[in-house]
C-alpha positions, -999 to 999 in steps of 0.1 A, spaced: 917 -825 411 909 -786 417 923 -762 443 905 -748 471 906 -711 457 874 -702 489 896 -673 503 908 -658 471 890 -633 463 914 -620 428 887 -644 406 860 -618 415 882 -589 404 891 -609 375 857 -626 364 825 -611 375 814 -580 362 818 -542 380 777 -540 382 787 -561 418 776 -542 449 774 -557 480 806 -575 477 822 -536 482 809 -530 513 814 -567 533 851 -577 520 849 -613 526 841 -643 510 812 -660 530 809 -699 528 784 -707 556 754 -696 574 734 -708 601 704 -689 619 715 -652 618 746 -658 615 776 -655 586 807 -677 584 834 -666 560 860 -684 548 889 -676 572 868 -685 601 853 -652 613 815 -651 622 792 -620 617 754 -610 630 737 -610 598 714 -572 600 706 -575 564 690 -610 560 697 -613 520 679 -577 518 646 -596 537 648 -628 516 658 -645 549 631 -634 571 633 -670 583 674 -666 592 695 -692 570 695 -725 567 662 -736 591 663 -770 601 628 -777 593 628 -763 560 663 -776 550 651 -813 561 621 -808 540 636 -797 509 667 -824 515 638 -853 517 624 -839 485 655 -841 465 666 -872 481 631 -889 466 636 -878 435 612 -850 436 598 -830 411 628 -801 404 614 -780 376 580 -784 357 569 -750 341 537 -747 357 524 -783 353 506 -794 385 525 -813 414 524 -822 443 545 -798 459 524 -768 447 494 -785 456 510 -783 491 518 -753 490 490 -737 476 463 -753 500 487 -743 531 487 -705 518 449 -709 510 443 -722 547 469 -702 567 473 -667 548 442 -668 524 412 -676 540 420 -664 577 419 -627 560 384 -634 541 408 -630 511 398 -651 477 428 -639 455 441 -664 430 476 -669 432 498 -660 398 531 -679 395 553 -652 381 587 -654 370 609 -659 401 624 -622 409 598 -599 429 606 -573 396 587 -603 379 554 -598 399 554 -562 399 557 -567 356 527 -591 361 507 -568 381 510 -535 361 505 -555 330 473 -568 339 459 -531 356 466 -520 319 448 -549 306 417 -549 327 410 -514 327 423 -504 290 446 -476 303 482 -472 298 495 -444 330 504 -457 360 508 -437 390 538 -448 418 556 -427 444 592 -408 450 614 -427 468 599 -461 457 614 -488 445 601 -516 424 627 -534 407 653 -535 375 635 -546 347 622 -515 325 584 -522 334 591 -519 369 618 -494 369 596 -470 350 579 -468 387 611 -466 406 620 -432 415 659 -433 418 678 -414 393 707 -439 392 688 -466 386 670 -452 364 700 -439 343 712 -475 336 682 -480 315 695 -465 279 658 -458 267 626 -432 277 606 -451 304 569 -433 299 532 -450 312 538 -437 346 529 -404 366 554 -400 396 537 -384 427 544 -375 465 547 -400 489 538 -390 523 559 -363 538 581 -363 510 577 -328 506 581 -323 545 555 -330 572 531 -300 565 523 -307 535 494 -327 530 504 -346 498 470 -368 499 452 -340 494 474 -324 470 471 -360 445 435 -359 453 436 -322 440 455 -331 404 433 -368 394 403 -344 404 415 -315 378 408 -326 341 437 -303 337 463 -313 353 477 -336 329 477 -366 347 462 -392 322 432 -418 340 453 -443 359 450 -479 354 467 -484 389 487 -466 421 511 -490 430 531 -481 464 547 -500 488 536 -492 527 577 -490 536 598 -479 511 627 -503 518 651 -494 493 639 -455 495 649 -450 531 621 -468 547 595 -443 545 565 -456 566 531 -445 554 504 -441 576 469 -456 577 453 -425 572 474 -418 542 472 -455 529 436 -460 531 431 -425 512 452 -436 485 431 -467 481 400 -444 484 413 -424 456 417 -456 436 385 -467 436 369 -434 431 388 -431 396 383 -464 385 422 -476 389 434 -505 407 453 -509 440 489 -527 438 502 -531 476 545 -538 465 548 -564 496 580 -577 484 602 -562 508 574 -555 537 556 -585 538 560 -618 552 566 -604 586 586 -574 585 567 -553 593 552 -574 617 522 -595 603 524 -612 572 512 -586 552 525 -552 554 486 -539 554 475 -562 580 461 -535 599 446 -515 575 413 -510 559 422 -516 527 416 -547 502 440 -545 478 437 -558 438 467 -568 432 496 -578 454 531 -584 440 552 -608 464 590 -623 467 618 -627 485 613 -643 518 582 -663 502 603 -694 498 612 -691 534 648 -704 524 663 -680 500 652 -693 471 643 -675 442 601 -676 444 574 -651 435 541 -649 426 516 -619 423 477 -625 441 451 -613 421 414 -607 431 393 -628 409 375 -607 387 403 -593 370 423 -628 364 415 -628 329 444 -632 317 445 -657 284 471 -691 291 505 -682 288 497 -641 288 521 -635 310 550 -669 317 582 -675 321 604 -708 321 606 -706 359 574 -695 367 568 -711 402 600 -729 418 590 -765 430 624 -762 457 604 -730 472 572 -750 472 584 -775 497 602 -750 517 575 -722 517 548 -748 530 569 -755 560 578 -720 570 541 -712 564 529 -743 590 561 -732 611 558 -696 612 522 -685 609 499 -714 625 491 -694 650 499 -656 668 536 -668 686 557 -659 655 540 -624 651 541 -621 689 578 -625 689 579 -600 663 565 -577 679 587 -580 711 617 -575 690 605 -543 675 604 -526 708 639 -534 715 645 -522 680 634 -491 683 649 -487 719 683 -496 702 681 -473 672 669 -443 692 699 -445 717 719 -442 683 697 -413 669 705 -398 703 739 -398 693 741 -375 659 720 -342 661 694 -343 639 689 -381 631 653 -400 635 638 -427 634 625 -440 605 601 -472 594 578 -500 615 584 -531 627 611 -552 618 619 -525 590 636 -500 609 665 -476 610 681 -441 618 686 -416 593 714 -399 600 714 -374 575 741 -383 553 753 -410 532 786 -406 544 787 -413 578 757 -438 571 782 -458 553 812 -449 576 787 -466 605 781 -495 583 812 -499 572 828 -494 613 800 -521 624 812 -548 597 850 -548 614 829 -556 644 813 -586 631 784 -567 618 764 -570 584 746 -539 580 736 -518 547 723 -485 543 690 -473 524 676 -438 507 681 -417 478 711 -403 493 722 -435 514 717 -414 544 698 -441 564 714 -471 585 689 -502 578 684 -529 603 672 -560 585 680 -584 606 662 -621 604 631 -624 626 646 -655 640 675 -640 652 678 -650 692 672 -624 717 704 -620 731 723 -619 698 696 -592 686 709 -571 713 743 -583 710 742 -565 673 724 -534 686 751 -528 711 778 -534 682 760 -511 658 757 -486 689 794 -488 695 800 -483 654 777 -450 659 800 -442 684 827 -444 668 822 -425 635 807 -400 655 837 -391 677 861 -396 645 834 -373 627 835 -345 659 875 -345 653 877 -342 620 856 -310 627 
């Protein structure tokens, strides 16, 4: 017999380990989900705004998918099988061929990585050094690639970067746009140094960028900026990485974050809300010519996830069979923005800041930031902040989430603002 132990939270404090983080800013111990919404174990409900960090672009728990994946196990599917073939990825790889692949005139293979997104980003960088025989790498401030030391040699965080213990090298860190404030062209100015043979910046093997920084502060880039970049590229013989971990599968709006753009990128690292579910699933698409990679180059024990096979065909037959999803998307943004610009409204000096789905207010500190997101979660609010100094409030909220409950979270996030604005005006 054990004991129900679902509200105690002392086994955290006593078991898991202080590297925790999320767990600090929403006290409570969660136990159900449905939709966009949170259940905790005392019976209080919350508007989920940070959708696992966009693994749950999809909400939690989607009928559809869950039936799918239910039917699956109940049958005695396939759970694990390295990357044998099955049925399941068979599934899923002719759906993403027919619905994602082909509809973009795109002939990229796909590469079953390891599951995390850090996994397909290792991939990726790995096989620009391959292909083109160079070692540097160039990335940009404020971005954010993952944990492992391959990928967080191209994240630009200090703190992060400190936990690594050893010299991350192979990678030349340069200016986002308006990073170094909106008159200065930085295109130009990278353009300037890979031109001059004495700059010091070694022949790249790849840029790799993301087109909204999500964990930076959700710097958007613009398609003047992004298209240079991948100009730049190809005139120095390195290869494109689009990081659509975080920006893709709708968040931005379409499925990929560069939907829009005239760009056609070699490499593209992908994770989080793949699986559609919130299982672990990545994989990186490569164009053909440089998949020459020898078998086994590059594996991992759970390379591919048969669970996020079944679910990610059924989100992708759900979701993306036609223009209604994206539609949707679109219409939610607009009341997005509407919603975080009555808040910027509030605190002098705060903007806007990202696209889509992938948008917040920075309000130009990381205290109050986390004073708002830390008001809105006693409200029934799940909200996290984003930037090197925290100083953003970051709506992430699942692109499922009903209308009127999208608004209902606005208004409680508004009312947060509020809040923390009048206690901040007292204080003063």
């Amino acid at each position: 017999m054990t004991t129900d132990t679902s509200g105690d939270k002392s086994i955290f404090e006593r078991r898991e380990s202080q590297v925790r983080s999320y767990c600090r800013s929403f006290d409570a111990v969660f136990d159900r989900a449905t939709g966009a919404t949170l259940f905790d174990s005392e019976g209080n409900s919350y508007t989920d705004f940070l959708s696992g960090c966009s693994s749950l672009n999809y909400g939690h728990n989607d009928p559809d998918m869950k039936a799918a994946l239910i039917a699956h196990i109940t049958d005695d599917g396939i759970a694990h099988a390295l990357d044998m073939y099955t049925s399941p990825k068979a599934g899923f790889l002719e759906t993403f061929e027919r619905l994602v692949l082909a509809p973009r005139g795109m002939n990229h293979k796909v590469m079953m990585t390891g599951p995390t997104g850090a996994n397909a980003v290792e991939a990726a960088i790995k096989l620009a050094r391959k292909v083109t025989g160079r070692t540097n790498v160039i990335s940009f401030t404020n971005g954010f690639h993952g944990m492992t030391l391959g990928a967080l040699s191209l994240t630009g965080n200090s703190g992060k970067r400190g936990g690594a213990g050893v010299a991350m090298s192979g990678v030349t860190h340069l200016p986002y746009e308006g990073s170094l404030g909106e008159d200065v062209d930085t295109l130009a100015m990278i353009e300037a140094m890979l031109d001059n043979g004495s700059s010091g910046i070694d022949a790249p093997a790849a840029f790799v960028l993301e087109l909204v920084q999500g964990e930076g502060g959700l710097n958007a880039a613009s398609r003047e900026w992004v298209e240079g970049i991948a100009r730049l590229a190809t005139k120095h013989g390195a290869k494109l990485i689009v990081d659509d971990i975080q920006a893709g599968i709708g968040r931005t709006g379409s499925f990929f974050s560069f939907d829009d753009m005239d760009i056609e990128p070699d490499m593209i690292p992908m994770a989080k809300s793949l699986s559609g579910f919130g299982l672990p699933f990545a994989l990186t698409l490569v164009k053909p010519e440089l998949d020459v990679w020898t078998p086994a180059e590059h594996n991992g024990t759970f390379r591919g996830n048969t669970h996020a096979f079944v679910t990610a065909r059924v989100a992708l037959e759900k979701f993306w069979s036609d223009d209604a999803f994206k539609d949707a998307i679109a219409a939610k943004a607009t009341v997005l923005t509407e919603g975080l610009q009555s808040i910027a409204d509030m605190i002098p000096g705060a903007r806007l800041k990202g696209r889509g789905m992938m948008q917040g207010v920075d309000v130009g500190n990381g205290d109050l930031a986390g004073a708002i997101c830390a008001e809105a979660f006693e409200r029934g609010l799940v909200i996290e902040t984003s930037g090197a100094e925290d100083e953003v409030v970051k709506v992430l909220a699942p692109l499922t989430t009903p209308m009127d409950q999208f608004k209902d979270g606005l208004n409680t996030l508004a009312d947060a603002a509020r809040s923390c604005v009048a206690t901040k005006i007292a204080a003063e």
